[in-house]
N, C-alpha and C positions, 0 to 999 in steps of 0.2 A: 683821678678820673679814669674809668675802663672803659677801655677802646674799644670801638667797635667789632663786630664779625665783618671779617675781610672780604668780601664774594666781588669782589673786581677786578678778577685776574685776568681780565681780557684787555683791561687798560696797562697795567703792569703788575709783574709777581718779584716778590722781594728776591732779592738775592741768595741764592743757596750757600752755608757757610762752609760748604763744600767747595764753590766755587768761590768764593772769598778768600777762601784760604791759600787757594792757589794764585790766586790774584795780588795778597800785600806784597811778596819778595819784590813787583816789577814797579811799586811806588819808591822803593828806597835802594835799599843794594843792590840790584837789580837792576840800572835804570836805565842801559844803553839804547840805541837807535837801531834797533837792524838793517838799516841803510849801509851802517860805518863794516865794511868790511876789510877794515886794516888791524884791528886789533880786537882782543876777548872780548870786551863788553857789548860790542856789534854784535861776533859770532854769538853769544849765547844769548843774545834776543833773539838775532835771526832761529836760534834751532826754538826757541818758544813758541814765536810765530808759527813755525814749521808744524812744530806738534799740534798748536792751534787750528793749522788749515790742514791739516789729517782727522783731530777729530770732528769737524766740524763738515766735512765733507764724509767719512762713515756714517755720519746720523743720515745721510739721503743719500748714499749711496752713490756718492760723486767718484772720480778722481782730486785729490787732493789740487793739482795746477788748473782745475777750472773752480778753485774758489778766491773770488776775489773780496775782500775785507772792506766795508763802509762802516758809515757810520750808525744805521740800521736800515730798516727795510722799506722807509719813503725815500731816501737815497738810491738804494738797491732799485725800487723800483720806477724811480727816473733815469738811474743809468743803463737799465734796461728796456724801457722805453723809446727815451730820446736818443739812448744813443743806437738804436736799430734801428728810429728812424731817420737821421742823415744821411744813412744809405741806402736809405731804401729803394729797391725796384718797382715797390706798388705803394702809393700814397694811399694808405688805407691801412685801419687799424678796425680790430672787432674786438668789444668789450661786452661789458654788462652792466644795469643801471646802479644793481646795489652792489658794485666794486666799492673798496674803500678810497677815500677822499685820496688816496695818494696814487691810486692809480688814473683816477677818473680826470683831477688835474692833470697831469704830463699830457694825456688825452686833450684833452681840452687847447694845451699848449701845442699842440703837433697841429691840429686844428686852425689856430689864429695863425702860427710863426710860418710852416712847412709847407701848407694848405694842406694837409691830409683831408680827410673822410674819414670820420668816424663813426662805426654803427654800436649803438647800445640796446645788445637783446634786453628783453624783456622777460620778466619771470612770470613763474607760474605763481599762485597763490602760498604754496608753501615754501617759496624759494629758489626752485629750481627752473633753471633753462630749458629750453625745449630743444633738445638734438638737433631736430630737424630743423629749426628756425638757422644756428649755427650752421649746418650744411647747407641752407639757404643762402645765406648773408657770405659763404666763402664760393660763393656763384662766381663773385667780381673779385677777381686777382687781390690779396691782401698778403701784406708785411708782416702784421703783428697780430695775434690773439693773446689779450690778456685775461687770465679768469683766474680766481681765489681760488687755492686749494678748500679754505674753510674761510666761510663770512665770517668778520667781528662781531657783529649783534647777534643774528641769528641762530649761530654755529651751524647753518648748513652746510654739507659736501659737496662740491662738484665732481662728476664723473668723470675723473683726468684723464685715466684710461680710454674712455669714450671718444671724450674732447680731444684727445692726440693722436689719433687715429684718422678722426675730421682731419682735422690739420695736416696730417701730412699726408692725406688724399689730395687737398689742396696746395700745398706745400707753402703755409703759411708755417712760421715760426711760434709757436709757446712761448708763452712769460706764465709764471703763475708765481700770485704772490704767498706768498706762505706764511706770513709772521704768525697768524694764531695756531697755522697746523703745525709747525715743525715743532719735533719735541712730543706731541701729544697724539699724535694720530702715523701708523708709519707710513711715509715718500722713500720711494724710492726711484729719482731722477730716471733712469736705465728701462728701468721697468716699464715706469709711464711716457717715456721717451720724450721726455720737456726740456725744451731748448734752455729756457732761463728760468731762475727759481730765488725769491726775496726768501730773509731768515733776518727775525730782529733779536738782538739779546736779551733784550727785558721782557720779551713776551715767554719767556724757556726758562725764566732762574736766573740770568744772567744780569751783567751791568746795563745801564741805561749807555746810548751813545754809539752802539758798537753793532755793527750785521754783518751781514752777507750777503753778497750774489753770485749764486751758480752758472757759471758760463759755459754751455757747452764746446767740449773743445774741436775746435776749425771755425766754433764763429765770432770770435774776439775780432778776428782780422775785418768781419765786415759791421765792427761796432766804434762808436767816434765818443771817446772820453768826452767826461761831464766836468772837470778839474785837473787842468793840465798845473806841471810845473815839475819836472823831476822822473817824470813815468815810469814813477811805485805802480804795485800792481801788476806789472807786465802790460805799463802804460793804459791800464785802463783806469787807475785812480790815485792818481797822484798826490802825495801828502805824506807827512811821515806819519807809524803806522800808529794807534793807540794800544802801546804794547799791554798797561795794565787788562784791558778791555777786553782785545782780542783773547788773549789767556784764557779769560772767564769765557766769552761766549765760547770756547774749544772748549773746556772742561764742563758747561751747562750742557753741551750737547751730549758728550760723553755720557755724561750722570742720566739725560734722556734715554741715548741710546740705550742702558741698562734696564730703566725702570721706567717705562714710561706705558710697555701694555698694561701690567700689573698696576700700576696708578691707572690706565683707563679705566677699569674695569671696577678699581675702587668709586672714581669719581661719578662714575654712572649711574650705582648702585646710590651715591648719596643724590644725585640729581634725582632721579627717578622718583627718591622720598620724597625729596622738596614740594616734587611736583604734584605727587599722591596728597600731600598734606594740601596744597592750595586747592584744588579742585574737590578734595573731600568736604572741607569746610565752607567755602567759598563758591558763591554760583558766579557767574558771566567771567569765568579765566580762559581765556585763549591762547595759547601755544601760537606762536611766531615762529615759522618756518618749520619744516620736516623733521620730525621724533629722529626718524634716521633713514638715511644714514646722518650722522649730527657728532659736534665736538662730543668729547664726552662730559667736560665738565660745564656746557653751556645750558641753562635754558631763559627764553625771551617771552614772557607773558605781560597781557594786556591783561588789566582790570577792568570791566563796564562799571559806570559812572563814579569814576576817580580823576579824580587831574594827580597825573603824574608826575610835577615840580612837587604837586603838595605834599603826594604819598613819601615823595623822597625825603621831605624835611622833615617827618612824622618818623623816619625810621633813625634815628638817630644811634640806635643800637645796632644798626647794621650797614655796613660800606656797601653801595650799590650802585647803579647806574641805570640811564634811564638811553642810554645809547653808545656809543662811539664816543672816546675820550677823546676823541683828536676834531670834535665838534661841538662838545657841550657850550662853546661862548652862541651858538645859533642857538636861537629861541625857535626857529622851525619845525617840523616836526621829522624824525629820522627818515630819512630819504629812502632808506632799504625798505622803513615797515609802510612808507606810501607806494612802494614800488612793487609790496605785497598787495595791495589795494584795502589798505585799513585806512577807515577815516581817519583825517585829520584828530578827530579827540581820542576814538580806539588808541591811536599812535602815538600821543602823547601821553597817554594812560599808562604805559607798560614799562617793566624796568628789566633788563638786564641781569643775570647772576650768572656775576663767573666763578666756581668753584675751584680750588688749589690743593695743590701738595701739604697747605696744614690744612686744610678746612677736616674738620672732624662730624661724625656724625651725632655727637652732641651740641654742634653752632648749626647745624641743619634743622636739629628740634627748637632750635631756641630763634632761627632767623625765621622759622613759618610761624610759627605763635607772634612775632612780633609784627609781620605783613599782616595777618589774618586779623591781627589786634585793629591795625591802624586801617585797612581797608572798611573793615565793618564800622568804625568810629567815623570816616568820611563820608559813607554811604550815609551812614544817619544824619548827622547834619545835612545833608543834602537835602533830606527826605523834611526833615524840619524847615529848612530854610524853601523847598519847595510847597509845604503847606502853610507856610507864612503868606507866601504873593498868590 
């Protein structure tokens, strides 16, 4: 049986055998603890590790002793959350509605457990924030702003530079979660002057299990660990390390850092056809969220009069998505594209394609012939079963 065309790279991208390869040594002969510093097979985890949080801190332009290693970036971004908010000076956090689910819970948590206040801007139609609502809402003394480098559905951008600027007008603190940007778009921490910064592995090429969080360094001292016992991490994450993991996501980043304008610039050029192909063919296709600035290899379209569970089960030649893999057990409709102000059916009409490092521009020829196939064969029975009643 042949497998589908992959375009789900926003839920996870295969492993690079690049980074694999760096990775078997630390499942067998390789296997020490970098905790054990009494003897060789400690040290030479720990200098792994090391090399790990050097490259993995050159992909955003960190210092290497403000990256602290999780498990990925819904960890990352509860440890940078919750644990800014324990100490906080201002019970008050600013977010935004189409955050992903891992930012918006901890939210939510700070909420019920801390009493915080939490404000959730609101977007414009194509995704974006309005500046000045953000300089509005940071009126009343806040702790935390947290905002996506890049949305998972939509591959909108937010203006970080903009947004950090706000902030430290205000002198609220940045989080910004990064799992879809890093790797594909360049951060550079310094530059955009962001306090804290999420990075997943399996969103870059990497293993499943394995992230980061960027801490800027002077503020560890006012953040309260998420899992104590041991205080790995320079006591902000205690546990011993996942040395296989870590490896890989250092060497995914690495292999980013090299190639990843060059891959933009590819993936764009095949998104851009996708998108020529649906809208040439195809009448009532809508674009979810802003052309650009935008991931490169995202685009989120709506179909008019499709049900979207069905279009998905019609495409069986192509791996797709109809939202956020970290929500598909909701039958709801995606909260980002209501939050664009798409009807209820619009929103559930549209699917998702995340393009990758294999996606070739002959599964782009073959993934729009097979949408355009299965969209026009829905509409028609539609059109049949509405001139039936």
């Amino acid at each position: 049986m042949k497998r589908p065309i992959y375009l789900d790279h926003h839920a996870t991208t295969p492993v690079d055998p690049r980074v694999l390869e760096a990775m078997l040594p630390w499942f067998s002969e390789s296997f020490g603890n970098p905790a054990s510093r009494n003897h060789a097979w400690g040290w030479e985890a720990r200098d792994a590790v090391d090399k790990a949080r050097r490259q993995t801190a050159a992909l955003i332009g960190a210092n290497p002793r403000e990256i602290v290693f999780t498990s990925g970036a819904t960890e990352s971004n509860n440890l940078a959350i919750k644990g800014l908010g324990w100490h906080a000076r201002h019970n008050r956090m600013v977010t935004c509605q189409t955050e992903h689910k891992a930012v918006l819970d901890p939210a939510e948590w700070l909420e019920e457990e801390l009493g915080f206040e939490v404000e959730r801007l609101h977007v414009d139609p194509d995704g974006t924030i309005a500046l000045d609502e953000l300089e509005e809402a940071l009126q009343q003394p806040s702790e935390i702003v947290s905002l996506m480098a890049a949305n998972n559905e939509i591959g909108t951008l937010h203006p970080l530079d903009e947004i950090s600027r706000i902030c430290r007008r205000h002198g609220a603190h940045l989080h910004v979660d990064a799992a879809q940007a890093a790797g594909r778009i360049p951060l550079d921490v310094k530059a955009l002057d962001i306090d804290l910064l999420s990075i997943s592995g399996h969103k870059l090429y990497g293993p499943k299990g394995v992230g980061a969080l960027y801490v800027r360094a002077g503020l560890r001292e006012k953040m309260e660990a998420q899992m104590h016992g041991g205080g790995h991490e320079r006591g902000l994450r205690s546990g011993t390390l996942n040395v296989p993991g870590v490896v890989g996501l250092g060497a995914a980043c690495e292999i980013a850092a090299a190639e990843s304008d060059a891959e933009a610039e590819r993936l764009s050029a095949l998104r851009d056809r996708l998108l020529e192909r649906l809208t040439a063919e195809l009448d009532g296709v809508h674009v979810n969220g802003l052309l650009a600035p935008r991931l490169p290899n995202n685009l989120n379209v709506s179909f008019e009069g499709v049900d979207g569970e069905t279009l998905l089960g019609k495409l069986d030649g192509v791996a797709v998505s109809s939202g956020s893999a970290c929500t598909t057990a909701d039958p709801q409709p995606s909260h980002v594209l209501r939050a664009l102000g798409l009807s209820d059916k619009l929103a559930q009409a549209s699917l998702r394609f995340g393009l990758g490092r294999s996606t070739t521009a002959e599964e782009i020829e073959q993934a729009a012939d097979q949408v355009i196939a299965a969209v026009r064969r829905l509409r028609a029975l539609s059109a049949v079963g509405s001139a039936r009643t």
